[in-house]
C-alpha positions as CSV (number, residue, x, y, z in Angstrom):
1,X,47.1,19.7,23.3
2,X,44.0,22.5,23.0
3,X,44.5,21.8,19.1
4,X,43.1,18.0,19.7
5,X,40.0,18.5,22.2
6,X,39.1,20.8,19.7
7,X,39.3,18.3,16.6
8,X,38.2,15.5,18.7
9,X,34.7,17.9,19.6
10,X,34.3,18.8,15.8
11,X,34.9,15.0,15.3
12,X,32.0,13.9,17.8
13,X,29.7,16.6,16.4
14,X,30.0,15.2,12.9
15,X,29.6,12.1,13.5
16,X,26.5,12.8,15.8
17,X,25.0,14.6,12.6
18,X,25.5,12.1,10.4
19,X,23.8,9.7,12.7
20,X,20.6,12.1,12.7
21,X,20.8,12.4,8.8
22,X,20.7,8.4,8.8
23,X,18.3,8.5,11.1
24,X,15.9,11.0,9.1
25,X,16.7,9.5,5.8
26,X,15.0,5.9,7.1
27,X,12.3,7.6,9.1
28,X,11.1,9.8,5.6
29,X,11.8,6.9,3.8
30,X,9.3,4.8,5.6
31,X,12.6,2.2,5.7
32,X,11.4,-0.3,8.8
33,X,14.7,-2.7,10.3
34,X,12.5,-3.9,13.1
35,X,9.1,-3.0,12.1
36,X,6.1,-4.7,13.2
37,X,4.7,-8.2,11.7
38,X,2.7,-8.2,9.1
39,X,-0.1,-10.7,7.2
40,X,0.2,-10.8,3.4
41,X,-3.0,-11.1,0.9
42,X,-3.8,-11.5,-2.4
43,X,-6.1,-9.9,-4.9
44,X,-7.7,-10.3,-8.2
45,X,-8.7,-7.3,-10.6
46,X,-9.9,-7.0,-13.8
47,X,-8.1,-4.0,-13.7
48,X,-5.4,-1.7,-11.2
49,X,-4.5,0.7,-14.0
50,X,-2.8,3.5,-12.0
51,X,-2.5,1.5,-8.8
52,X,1.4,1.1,-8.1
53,X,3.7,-1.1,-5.5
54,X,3.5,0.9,-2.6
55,X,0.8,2.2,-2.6
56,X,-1.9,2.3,0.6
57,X,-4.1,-0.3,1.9
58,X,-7.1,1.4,4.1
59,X,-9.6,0.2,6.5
60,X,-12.6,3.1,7.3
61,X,-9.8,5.6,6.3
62,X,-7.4,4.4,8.5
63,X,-3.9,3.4,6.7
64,X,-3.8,-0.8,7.6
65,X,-1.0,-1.4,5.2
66,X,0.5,-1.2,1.2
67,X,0.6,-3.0,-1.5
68,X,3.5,-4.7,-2.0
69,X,3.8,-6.2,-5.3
70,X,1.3,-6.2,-9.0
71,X,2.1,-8.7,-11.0
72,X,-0.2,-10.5,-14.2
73,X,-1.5,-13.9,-13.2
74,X,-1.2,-16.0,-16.3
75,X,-3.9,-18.4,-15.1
76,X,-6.6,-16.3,-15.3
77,X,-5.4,-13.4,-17.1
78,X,-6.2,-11.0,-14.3
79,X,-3.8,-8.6,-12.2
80,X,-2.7,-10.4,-8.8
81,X,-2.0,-7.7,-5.8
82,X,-0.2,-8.5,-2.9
83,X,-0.9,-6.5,0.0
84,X,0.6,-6.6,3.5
85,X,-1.6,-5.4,6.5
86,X,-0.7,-5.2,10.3
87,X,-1.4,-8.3,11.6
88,X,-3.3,-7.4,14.3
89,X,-6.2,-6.4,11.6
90,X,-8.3,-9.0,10.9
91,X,-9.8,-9.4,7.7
92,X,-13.3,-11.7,6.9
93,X,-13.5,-14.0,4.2
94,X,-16.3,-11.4,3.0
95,X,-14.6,-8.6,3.1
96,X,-14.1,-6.1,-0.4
97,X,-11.4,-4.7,-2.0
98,X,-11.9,-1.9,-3.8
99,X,-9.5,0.2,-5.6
100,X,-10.2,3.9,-5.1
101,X,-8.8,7.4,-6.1
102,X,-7.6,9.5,-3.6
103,X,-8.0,13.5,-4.2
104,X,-8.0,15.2,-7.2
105,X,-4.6,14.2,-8.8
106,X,-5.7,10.6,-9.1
107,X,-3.5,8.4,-6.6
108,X,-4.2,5.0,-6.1
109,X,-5.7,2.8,-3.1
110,X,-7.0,-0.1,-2.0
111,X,-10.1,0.2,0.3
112,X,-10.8,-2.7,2.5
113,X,-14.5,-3.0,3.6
114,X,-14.9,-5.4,6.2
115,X,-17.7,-7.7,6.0
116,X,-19.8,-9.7,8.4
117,X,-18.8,-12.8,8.1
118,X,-17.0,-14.3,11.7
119,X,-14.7,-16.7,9.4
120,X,-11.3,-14.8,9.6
121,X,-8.7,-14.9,6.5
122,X,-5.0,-16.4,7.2
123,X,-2.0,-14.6,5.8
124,X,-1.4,-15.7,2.1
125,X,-5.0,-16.4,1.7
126,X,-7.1,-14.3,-1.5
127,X,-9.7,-11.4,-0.9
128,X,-12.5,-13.1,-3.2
129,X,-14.4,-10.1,-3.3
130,X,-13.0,-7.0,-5.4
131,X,-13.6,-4.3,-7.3
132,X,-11.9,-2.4,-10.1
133,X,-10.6,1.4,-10.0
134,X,-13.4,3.1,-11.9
135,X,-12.4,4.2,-16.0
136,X,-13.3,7.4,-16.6
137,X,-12.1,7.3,-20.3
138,X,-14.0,4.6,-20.7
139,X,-17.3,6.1,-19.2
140,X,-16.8,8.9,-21.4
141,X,-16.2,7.6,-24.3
142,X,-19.5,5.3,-24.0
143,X,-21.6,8.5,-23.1
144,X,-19.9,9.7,-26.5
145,X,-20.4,7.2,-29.1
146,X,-24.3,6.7,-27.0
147,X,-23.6,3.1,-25.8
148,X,-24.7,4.5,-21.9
149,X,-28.3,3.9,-21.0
């Protein structure tokens, strides 16, 4: 009889770690079941080169969402970004989206500077305003070849 209490505590105890492992492994993984709503926007770029799905959306340096896919809109031939932000942030039709570099190793964001207007965007309307990640290859190779003035 001692033999199953004991293999019926070891039993509980496994299980009980497993559950914190699951438990860890969606909390690292930023995995959300019930997470909270959320708006979705769009973008235009000329350009997102190192910008990836996933990666944040910030408001004054506070983390507001991600992006959640990149994909090429034929139309126009430019890069169409889908972000999703909390909904609870609201975002003016005159606000900019800016794609910046985070730190030294060269991660990708997308800034959000709100703007003044009171006219407040709906979810799957389009950020007008945007700007590009800067190209330093580019900047270089113009100060090279004397084409910067």
């Amino acid at each position: 009889m001692k033999k199953y209490t004991m293999e019926t505590w070891v039993g509980i105890f496994v299980v009980l770690c497993l559950a914190c492992v699951a438990y860890l492994t969606f909390k690292l993984g930023k995995v959300e079941f019930f997470g909270e709503e959320q708006s979705i926007y769009y973008a235009r770029f000329s350009s997102v080169s190192g910008l990836r799905k996933g990666s944040k959306v910030e408001m004054a340096g506070v983390e507001i969402g991600k992006v959640q896919n990149i994909k090429l809109d034929e139309k126009d031939l430019l890069a169409l970004v889908e972000l999703t932000v909390q909904k609870d942030v609201p975002i003016s039709d005159d606000a900019i989206a800016a794609i910046k570099t985070a730190g030294l190793i060269g991660d990708k964001f997308i800034k959000i500077t709100p703007g003044g207007s009171d006219d407040i965007l709906k979810s799957g309307q389009t950020i007008i305003e945007t700007q590009s990640a800067l190209d330093i290859e580019d900047l270089i190779s113009k100060y090279a070849f004397g084409s910067v003035k």
